[in-house]
C-alpha positions in Angstrom: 150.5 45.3 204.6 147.5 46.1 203.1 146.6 49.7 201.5 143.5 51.4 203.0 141.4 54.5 201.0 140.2 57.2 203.6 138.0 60.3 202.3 137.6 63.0 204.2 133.5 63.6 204.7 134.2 67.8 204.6 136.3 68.4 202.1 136.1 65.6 200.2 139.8 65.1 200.1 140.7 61.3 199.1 143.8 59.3 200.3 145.5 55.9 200.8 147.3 54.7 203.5 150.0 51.6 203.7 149.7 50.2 207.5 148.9 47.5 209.8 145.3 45.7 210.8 146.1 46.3 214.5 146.5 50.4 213.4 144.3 53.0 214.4 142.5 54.7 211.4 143.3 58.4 210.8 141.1 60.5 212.1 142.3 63.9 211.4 142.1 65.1 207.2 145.5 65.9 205.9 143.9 68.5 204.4 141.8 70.5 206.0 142.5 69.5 209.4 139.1 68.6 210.5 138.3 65.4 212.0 135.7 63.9 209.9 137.9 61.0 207.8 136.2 57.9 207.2 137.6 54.1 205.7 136.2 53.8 202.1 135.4 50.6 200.8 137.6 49.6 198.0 138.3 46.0 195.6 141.0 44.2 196.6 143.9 44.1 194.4 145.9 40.8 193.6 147.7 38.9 191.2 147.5 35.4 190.7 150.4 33.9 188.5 150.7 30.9 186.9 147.6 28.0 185.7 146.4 28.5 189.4 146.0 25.1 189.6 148.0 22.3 191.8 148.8 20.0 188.7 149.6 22.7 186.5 152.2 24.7 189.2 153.3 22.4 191.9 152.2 18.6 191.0 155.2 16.7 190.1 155.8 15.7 186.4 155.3 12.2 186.9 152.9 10.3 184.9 150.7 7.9 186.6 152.8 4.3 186.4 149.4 2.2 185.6 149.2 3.9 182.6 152.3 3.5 181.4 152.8 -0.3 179.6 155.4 -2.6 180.9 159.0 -1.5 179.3 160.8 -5.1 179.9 161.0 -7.6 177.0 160.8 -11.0 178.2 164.3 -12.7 178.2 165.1 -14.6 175.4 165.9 -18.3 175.5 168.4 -19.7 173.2 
């Protein structure tokens, strides 16, 4: 669930709030009581591990079999 930052346009009290897309902003400041909070806009915040990259995390390790030169010897005759 995503983290919201509200401010309250009064008092200028600041908070965050953990809860759904479908919720209904707060409207009352848990500080003064007065119904003037608004949704700030604020970055995102995410962390991307690893390369980030398909060949790098998830490819498999198998090298490309046309690079690779032929491993059989041709069978001696005697």
């Amino acid at each position: 669930m995503p983290i919201y930052g509200f401010a309250c346009a009064d008092c200028g009290h600041a908070f965050d709030r953990l809860q759904k897309i479908a919720d209904a902003d707060p409207t009352q400041c848990p500080s003064c009581g007065k119904e003037t909070v608004k949704r700030q806009i604020t970055a995102p915040s995410f962390r991307l591990a690893g390369g980030g990259w398909y060949e790098t995390d998830f490819g498999s390790n198998k090298k490309n079999l046309a690079e690779k030169p032929a491993a059989v010897a041709p069978a001696k005759s005697e």
